[in-house]
Backbone as JSON, one array per atom type, in Angstrom:
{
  "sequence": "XXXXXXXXXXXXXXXXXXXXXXXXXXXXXXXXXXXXXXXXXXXXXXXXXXXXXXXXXXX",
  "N": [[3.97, -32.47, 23.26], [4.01, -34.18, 26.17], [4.27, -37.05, 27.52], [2.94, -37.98, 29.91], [1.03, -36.03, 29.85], [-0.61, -36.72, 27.43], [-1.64, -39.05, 28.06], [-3.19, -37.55, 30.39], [-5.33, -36.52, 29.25], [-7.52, -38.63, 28.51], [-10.19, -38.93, 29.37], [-11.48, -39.82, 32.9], [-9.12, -40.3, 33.9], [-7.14, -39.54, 36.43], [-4.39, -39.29, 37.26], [-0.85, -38.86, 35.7], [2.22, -39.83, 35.37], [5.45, -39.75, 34.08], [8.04, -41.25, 33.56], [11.42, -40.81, 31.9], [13.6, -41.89, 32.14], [13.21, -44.23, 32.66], [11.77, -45.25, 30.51], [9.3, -45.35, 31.42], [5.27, -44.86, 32.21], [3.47, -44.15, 34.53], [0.13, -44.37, 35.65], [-2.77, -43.35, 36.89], [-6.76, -43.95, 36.98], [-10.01, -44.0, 37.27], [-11.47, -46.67, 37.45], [-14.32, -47.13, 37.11], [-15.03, -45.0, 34.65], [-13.12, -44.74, 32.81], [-10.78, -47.28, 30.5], [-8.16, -49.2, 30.45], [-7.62, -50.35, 27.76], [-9.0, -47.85, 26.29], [-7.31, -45.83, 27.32], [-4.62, -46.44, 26.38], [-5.94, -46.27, 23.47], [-5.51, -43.07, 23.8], [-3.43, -42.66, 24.22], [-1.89, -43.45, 21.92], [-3.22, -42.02, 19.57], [-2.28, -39.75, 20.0], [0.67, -40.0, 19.33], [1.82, -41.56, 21.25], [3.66, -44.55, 21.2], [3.07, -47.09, 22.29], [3.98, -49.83, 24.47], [4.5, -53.23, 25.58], [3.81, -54.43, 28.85], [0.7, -53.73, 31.22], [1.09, -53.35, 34.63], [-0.68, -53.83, 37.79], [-0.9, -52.23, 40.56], [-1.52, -52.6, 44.2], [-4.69, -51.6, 45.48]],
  "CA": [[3.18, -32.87, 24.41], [4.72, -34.92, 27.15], [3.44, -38.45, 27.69], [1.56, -38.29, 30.9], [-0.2, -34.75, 29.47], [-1.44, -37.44, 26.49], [-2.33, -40.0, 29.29], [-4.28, -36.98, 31.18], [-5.92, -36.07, 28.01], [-8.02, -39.57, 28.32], [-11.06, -38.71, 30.85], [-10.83, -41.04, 33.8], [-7.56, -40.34, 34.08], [-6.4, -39.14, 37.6], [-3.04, -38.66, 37.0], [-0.22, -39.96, 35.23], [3.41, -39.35, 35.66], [6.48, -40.5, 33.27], [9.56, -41.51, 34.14], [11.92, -40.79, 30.55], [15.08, -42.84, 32.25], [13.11, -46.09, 33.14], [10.5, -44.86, 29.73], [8.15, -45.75, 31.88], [4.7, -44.01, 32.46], [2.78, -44.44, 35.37], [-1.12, -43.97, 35.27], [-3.87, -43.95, 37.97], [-6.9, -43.71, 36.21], [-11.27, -44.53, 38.07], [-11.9, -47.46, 36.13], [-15.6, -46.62, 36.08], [-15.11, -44.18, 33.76], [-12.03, -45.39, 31.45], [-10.85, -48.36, 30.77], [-6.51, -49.39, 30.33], [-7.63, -50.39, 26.42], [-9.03, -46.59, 26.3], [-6.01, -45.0, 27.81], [-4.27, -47.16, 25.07], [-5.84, -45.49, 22.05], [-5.64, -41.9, 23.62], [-1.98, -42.46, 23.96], [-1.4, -43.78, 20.3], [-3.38, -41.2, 19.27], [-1.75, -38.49, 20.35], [1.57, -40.5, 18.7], [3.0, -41.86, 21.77], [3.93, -45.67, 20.94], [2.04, -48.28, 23.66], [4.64, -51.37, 24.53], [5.0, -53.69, 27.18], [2.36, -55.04, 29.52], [0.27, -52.9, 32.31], [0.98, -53.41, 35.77], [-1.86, -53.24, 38.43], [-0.72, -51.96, 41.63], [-2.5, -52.65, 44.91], [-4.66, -50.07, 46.25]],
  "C": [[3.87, -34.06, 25.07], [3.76, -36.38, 27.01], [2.24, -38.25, 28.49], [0.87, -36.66, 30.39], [-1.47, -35.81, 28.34], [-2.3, -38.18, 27.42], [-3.42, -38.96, 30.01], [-5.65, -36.63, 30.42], [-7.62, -36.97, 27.69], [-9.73, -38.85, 29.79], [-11.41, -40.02, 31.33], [-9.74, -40.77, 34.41], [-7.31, -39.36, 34.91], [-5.41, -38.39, 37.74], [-1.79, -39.55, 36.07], [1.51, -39.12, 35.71], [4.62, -40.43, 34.6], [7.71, -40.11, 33.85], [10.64, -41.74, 32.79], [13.39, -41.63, 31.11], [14.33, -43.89, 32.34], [12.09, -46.0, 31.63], [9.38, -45.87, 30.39], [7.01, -44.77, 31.64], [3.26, -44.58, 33.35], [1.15, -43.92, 35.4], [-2.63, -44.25, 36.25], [-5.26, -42.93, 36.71], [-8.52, -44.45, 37.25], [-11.64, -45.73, 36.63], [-13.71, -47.56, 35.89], [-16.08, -45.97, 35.2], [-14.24, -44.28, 32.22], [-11.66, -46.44, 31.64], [-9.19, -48.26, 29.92], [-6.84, -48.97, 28.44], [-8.01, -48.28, 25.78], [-8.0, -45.39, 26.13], [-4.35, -45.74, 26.75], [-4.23, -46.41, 24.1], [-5.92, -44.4, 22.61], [-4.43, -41.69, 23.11], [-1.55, -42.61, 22.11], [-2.06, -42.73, 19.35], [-2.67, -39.66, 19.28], [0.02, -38.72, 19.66], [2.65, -40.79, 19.58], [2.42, -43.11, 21.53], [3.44, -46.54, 22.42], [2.81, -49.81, 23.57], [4.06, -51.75, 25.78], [3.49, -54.04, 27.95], [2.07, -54.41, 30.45], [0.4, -53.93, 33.22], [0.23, -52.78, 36.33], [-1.29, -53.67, 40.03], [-1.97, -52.34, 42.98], [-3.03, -51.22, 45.28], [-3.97, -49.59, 47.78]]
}
């Protein structure tokens, strides 16, 4: 399973998209419904590894 499929996996979760050259993974996500820490343990669950600090884009 790909990253952002784990990331979609989370409900809330919009969309996500990974970028495997920058290992990034980008993540829009209604925060009335999920919450970053959430989208956190779906990912680690699913056994992708969670570094690095979230960036919050403007809308």
């Amino acid at each position: 399973m790909a990253a952002s499929f784990a990331a979609q996996s989370v409900p809330g979760v919009l969309s996500a998209d990974d970028d495997i050259m920058k290992q990034s993974l980008t993540v829009i996500f209604d925060d009335e419904k999920t919450t970053l820490e959430e989208i956190r343990k779906g990912m680690k669950k699913e056994g992708y590894p969670v570094e690095g600090e979230a960036e919050t884009l403007p809308q």
